[in-house]
C-alpha positions in Angstrom: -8.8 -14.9 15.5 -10.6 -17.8 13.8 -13.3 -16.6 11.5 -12.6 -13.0 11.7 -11.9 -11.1 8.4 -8.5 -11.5 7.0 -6.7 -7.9 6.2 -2.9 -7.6 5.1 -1.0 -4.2 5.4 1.4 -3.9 3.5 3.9 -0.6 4.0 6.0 1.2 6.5 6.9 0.4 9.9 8.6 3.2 12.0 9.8 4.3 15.6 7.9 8.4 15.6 9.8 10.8 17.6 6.8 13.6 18.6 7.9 17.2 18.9 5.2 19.2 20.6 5.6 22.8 18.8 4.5 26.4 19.2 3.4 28.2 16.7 6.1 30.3 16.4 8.2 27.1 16.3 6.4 26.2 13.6 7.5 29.4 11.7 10.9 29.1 12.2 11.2 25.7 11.0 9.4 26.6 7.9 11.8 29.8 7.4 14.4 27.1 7.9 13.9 24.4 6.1 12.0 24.9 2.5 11.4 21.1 2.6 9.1 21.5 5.9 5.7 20.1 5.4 2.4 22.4 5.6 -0.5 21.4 8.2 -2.0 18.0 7.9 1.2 16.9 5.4 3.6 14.1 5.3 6.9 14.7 3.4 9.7 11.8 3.1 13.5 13.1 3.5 16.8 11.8 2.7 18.9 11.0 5.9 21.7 13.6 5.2 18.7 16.1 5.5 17.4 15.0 8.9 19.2 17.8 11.2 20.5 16.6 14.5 18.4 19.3 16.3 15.4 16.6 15.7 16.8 13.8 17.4 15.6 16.3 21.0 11.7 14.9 20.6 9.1 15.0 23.8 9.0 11.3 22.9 10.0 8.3 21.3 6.7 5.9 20.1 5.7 3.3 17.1 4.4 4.3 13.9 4.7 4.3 9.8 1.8 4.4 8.4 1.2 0.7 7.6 1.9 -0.7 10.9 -0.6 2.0 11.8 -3.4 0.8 9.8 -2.4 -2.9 11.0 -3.1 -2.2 14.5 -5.9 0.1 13.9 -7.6 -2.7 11.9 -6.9 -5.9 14.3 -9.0 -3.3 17.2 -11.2 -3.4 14.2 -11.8 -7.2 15.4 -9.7 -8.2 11.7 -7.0 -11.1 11.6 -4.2 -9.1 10.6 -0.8 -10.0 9.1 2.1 -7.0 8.9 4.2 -7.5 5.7 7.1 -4.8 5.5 10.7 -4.5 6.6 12.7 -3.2 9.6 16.2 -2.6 10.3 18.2 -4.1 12.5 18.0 -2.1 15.2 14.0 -3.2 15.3 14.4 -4.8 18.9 15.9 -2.1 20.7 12.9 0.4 20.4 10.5 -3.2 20.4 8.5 -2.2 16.8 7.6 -5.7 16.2 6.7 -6.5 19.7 4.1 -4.0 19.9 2.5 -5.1 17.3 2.4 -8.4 18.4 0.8 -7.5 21.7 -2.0 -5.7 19.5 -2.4 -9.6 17.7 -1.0 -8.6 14.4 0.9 -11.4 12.4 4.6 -10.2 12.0 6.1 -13.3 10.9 6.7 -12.0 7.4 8.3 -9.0 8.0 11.8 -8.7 6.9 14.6 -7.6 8.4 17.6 -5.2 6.4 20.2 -4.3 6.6 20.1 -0.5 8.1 18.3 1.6 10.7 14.1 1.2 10.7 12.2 3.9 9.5 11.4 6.8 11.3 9.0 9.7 11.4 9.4 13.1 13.2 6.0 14.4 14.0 5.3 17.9 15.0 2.2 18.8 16.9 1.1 22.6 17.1 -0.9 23.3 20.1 -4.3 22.8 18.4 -3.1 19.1 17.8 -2.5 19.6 14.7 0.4 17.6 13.0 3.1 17.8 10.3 5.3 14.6 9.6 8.9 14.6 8.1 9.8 10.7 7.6 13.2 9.3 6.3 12.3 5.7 5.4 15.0 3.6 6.3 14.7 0.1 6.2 11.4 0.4 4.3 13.2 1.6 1.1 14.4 -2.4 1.0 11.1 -3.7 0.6 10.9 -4.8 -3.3 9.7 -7.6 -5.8 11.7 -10.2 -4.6 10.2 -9.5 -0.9 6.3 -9.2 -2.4 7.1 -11.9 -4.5 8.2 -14.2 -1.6 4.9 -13.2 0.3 2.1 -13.0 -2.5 0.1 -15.8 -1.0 -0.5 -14.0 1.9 -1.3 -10.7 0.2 -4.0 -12.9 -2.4 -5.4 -14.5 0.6 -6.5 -11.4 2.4 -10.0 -10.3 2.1 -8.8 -6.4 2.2 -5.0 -5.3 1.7 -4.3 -2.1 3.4 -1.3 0.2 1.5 -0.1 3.4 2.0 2.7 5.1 -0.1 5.7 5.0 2.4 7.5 2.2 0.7 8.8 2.3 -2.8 6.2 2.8 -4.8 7.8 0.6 -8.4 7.1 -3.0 -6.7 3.9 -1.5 -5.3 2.7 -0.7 -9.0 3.8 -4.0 -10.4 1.8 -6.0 -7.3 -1.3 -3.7 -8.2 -0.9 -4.6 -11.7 -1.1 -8.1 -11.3 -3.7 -8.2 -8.5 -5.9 -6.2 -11.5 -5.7 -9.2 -13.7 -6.2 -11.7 -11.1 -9.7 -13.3 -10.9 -10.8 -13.0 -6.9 -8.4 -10.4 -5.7 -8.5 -8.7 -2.1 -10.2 -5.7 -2.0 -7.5 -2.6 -2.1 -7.7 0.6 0.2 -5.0 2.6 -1.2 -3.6 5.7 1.2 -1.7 8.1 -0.9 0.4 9.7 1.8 2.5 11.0 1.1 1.4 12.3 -2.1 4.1 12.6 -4.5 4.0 9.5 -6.6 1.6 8.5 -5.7 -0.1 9.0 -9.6 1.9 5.4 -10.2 -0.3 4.3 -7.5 -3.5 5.4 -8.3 -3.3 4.5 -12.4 -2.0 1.3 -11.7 -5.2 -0.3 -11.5 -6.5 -2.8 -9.0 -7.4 0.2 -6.3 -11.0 0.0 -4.8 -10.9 2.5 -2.6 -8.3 5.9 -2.6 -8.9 7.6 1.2 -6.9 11.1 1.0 -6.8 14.0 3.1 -7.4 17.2 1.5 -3.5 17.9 0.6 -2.8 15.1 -1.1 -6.6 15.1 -3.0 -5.3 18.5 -4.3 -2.2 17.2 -5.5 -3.5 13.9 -7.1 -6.6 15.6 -8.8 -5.5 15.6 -12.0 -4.5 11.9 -12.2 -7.7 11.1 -10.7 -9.9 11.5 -14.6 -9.4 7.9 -15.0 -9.6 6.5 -11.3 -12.6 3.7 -11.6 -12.9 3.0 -7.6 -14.1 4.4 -4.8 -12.8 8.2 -3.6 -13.1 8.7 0.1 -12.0 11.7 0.9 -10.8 12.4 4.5 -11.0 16.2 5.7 -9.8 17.0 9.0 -12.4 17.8 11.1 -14.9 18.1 8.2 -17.8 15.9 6.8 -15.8 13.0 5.1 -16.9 12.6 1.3 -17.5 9.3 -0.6 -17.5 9.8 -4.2 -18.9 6.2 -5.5 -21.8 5.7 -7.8 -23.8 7.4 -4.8 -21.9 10.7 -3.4 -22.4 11.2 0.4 -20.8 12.9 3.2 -20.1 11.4 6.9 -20.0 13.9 9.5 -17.4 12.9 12.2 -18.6 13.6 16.0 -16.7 16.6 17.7 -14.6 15.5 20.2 -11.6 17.4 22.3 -8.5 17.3 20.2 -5.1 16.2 21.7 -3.7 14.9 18.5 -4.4 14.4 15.3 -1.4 12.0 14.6 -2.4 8.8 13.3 -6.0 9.9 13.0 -6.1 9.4 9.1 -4.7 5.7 9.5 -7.0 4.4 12.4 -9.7 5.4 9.6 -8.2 3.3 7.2 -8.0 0.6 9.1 -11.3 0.6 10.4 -12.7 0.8 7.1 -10.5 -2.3 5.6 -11.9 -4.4 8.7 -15.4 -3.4 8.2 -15.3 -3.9 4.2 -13.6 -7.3 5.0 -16.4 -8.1 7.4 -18.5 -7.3 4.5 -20.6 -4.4 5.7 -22.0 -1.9 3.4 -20.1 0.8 1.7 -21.8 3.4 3.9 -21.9 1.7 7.5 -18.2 1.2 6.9 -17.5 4.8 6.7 -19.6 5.8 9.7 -17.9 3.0 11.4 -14.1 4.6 10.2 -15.2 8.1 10.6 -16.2 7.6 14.6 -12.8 5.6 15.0 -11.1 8.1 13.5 -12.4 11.0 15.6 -12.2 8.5 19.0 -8.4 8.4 17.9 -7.7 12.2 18.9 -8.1 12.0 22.2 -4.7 10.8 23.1 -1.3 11.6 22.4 0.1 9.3 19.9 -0.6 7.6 16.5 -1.9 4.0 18.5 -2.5 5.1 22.1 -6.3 6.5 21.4 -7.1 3.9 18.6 -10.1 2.5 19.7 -11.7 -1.6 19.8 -14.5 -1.9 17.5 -16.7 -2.3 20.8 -15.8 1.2 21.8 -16.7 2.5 18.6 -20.4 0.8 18.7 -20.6 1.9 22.5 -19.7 5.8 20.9 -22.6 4.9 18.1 -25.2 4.3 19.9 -25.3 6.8 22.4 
């Protein structure tokens, strides 16, 4: 895509297994399992905790966060490049395929040496989600493998992260991309949140986009933050806390699923702040995407082109 803005994601890559819950479903697993997330929450698991009963989803799609953001961006009309890692097992449920039918470079990512990551999802009937991930193969991603791929990453105009990788090589890249002297603009996703503090006071984040969980949880790490806070809010006004505070309503829609909705805004705002629009026509921009994402089943199946989104905009 000659010409087009450059964005690099860097962060997980996973096969999601939806479960489509009632409400009392909901309530048993949360009498079950003390570790089971809240509404709107992302928690990450060990593999021993994983309980067999999961492996029984409605179905079997792509996600992680990352690869996420990388597809929602490249409908964004970016040139997008996937760094992160899989396991071996990547071909069988075709991760890296799919995101090279969406255009997205995944010549980088690397392959280790156990299964790729995986997220269960529940839905409640009000489309709700909750998301219990056991990372996988994207615990290998370290250093040695940002090290290996840190032209691509200072190339980008807009580097996309997300907190489902280990988060030490994460802080060290921020580090250094805070003394560099043209880096890419950073959007940081602090899902999920614990951590994610490392993150935040590393330095070299332009932009910090969480929900209203993890804002509560990061709040008092946040005194020093010098970027940009965009705070996503469900179904709420969205609220940009810059040099300017404003709010972005997002357009009601009917709700199938929120899965996925938080990272099709993400990527919608790297593509646009890449393009170089203005702070606040990129958020409108990632707030209708966002909202246009709902209406299907899935984390990727309702992400919209950037074409839809105008069409939606100007109505």
């Amino acid at each position: 895509m000659t010409g087009a803005p450059a964005v690099c994601s860097l962060g997980s890559i996973n096969v999601d297994r939806t479960h489509r819950v009632s409400g009392a479903e909901l309530s048993a697993l949360a009498d079950r399992y003390e570790w089971f997330p809240e509404r709107g929450r992302t928690v990450r698991v060990g593999t021993a905790t994983i309980p067999p009963a999961f492996d029984d989803a409605d179905e079997v799609r792509h996600g992680g966060k990352g690869a996420n953001q990388a597809v929602a961006a490249a409908r964004a009309g970016a040139d997008v490049t996937m760094l992160g890692t899989v396991g071996t097992d990547h071909e069988e449920f075709g991760v890296l395929a799919a995101l090279q039918e969406e255009g997205v470079d995944t010549s980088r990512v690397g392959v280790a040496a156990t299964p790729t990551g995986r997220a269960d999802v529940f839905v409640d009937p009000g489309g709700d989600n909750r998301i219990v991930v056991q990372p996988g193969a994207n615990d290998a991603l370290d250093e040695a493998y940002i090290k290996d791929h840190i032209e691509a990453i200072r190339s980008a105009d807009c580097l996309l992260l997300q907190n489902e990788v280990p988060a030490a090589p994460v802080v060290s890249l921020l580090e250094e991309l805070a003394a560099a002297s043209d880096p890419p603009v950073v959007v940081l996703d602090p899902a999920p949140p614990e951590g994610a503090e490392g993150l935040v006071g590393a330095g070299g984040v332009d932009y910090l986009t969480p929900n209203e969980t993890e804002y509560e949880v990061l709040r008092p790490h946040l005194d020093g933050f010098g970027g940009v806070l965009v705070r996503k809010r469900g179904g709420e006004s969205v609220v940009v806390e810059d040099s300017e505070r404003f709010a972005v309503t997002p357009p009601a829609v009917d709700v199938v699923d929120t899965t996925g909705a938080g990272d099709v805004l993400n990527g919608f705002l790297a593509a646009r702040l890449a393009a170089g629009a203005p702070l606040r026509a990129a958020v409108e921009t990632a707030v209708v995407a966002g909202s246009l994402s709902v209406r299907e089943r899935g984390a990727r199946a309702g992400v919209p082109t950037l074409d839809d989104v105008r069409a939606f905009q100007k109505r």
